[in-house]
TORRO-803548 format. One record per atom (N, C-alpha, C): x, y, z. Coordinates in pm, whole numbers, plus 50000, padded with zeros to 5 digits. Layout:
BEGIN
XYZ/...
This chain:
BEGIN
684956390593173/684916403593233/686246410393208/686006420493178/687496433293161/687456442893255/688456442393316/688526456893387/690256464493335/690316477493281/691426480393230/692226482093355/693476476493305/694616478693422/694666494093504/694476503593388/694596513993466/693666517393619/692926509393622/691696512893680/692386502093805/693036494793856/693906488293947/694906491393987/695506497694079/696916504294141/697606488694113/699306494194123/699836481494135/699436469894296/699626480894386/699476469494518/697886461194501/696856470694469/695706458794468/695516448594314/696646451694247/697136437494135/697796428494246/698986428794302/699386422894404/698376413494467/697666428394567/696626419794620/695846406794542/695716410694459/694886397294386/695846385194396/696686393294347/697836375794298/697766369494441/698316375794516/698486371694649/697726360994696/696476366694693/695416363294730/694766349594673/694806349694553/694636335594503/695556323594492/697006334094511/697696320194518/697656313794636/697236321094798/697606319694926/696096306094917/694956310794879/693816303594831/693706290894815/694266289994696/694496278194554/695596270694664/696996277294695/697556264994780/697116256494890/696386268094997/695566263895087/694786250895028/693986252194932/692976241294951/693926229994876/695186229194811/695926218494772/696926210094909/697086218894980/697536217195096/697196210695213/695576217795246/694996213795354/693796207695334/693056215395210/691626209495246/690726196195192/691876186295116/691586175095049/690276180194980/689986188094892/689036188794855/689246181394633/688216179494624/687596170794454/688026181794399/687746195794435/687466209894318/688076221794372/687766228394311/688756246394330/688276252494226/687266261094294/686906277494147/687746288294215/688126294994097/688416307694119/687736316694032/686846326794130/686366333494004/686576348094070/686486362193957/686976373493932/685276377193900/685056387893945/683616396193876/683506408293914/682736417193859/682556429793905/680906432493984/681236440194116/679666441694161/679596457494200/678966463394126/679326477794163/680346479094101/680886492894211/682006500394181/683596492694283/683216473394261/683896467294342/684376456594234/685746448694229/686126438694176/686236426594321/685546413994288/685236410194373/685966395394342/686406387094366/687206373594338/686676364994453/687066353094444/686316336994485/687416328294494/687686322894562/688256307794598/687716301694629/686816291794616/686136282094679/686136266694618/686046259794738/686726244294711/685396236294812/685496220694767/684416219494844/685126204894930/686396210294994/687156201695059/686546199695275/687266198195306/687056192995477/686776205495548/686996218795503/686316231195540/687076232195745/687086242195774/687946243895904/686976240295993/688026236996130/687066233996241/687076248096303/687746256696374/687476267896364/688386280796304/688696291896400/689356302396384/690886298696257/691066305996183/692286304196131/693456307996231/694706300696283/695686303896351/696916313896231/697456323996260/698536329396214/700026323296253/700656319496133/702276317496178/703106326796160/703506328096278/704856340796200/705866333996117/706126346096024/707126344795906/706176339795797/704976339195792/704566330995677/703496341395617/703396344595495/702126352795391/700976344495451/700406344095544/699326337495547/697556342795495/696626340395536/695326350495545/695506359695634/695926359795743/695986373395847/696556382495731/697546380595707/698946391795683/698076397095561/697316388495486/696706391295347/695486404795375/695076398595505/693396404095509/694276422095612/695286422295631/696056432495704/696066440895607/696896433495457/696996440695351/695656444995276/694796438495268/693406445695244/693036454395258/693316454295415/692456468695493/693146477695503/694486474895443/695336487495418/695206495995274/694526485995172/694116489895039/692506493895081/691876491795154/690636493395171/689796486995106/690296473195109/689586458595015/689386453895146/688416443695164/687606429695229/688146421195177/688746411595322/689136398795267/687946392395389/687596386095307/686556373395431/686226355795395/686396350495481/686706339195455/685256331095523/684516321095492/683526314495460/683836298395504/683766292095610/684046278195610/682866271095724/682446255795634/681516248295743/682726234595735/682626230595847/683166216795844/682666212295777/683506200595705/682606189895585/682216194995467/681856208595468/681446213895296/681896221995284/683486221395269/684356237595243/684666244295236/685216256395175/685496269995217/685666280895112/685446292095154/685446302295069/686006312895070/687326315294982/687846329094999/687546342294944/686826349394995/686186360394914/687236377094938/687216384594857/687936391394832/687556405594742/687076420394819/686476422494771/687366437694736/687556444894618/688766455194603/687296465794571/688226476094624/687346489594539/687866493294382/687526494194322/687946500794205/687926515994191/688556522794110/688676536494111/689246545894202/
């Protein structure tokens, strides 16, 4: 899939990076999981990205730390770009970071 740069402000490039790296560490970190996709696609007039791992998945609510880029601070920055960040988890069968930007 291509989407031309122009068509991405710098902050929702950011956003992406951000976003997958906060992801990708998470599940190296916490979720003992076998696997890790990351995938990028277009649906609509939306660029839409994936983290998903099929590690120990949360027991519930995500807690925020201060001082730290966490998912709060990420999904803050979203809704300040007017992107969806939403997150997807069952105990035992993993989790999913979904991430959804407007384009144009």
């Amino acid at each position: 899939m291509e989407v031309p740069v122009e068509v991405l402000a710098r902050e929702q490039m950011e956003l992406l990076y951000r976003v997958a790296r906060e992801g990708v560490r998470n599940v190296v970190v916490h979720a003992d999981a076998g696997r890790v996709v990351v995938t990028v696609g277009r649906a609509g007039d939306a660029l839409v990205m994936t983290v998903a791992d099929d590690g120990r998945g949360l027991p519930g609510p995500v807690p925020g730390r201060p001082g730290h880029l966490g998912l709060r601070s990420l999904g803050d920055m979203a809704k300040a770009l007017g992107a969806v960040l939403e997150l997807e988890s069952v105990p035992g069968r993993g989790t999913v970071l979904r991430l959804e930007v407007p384009l144009g």
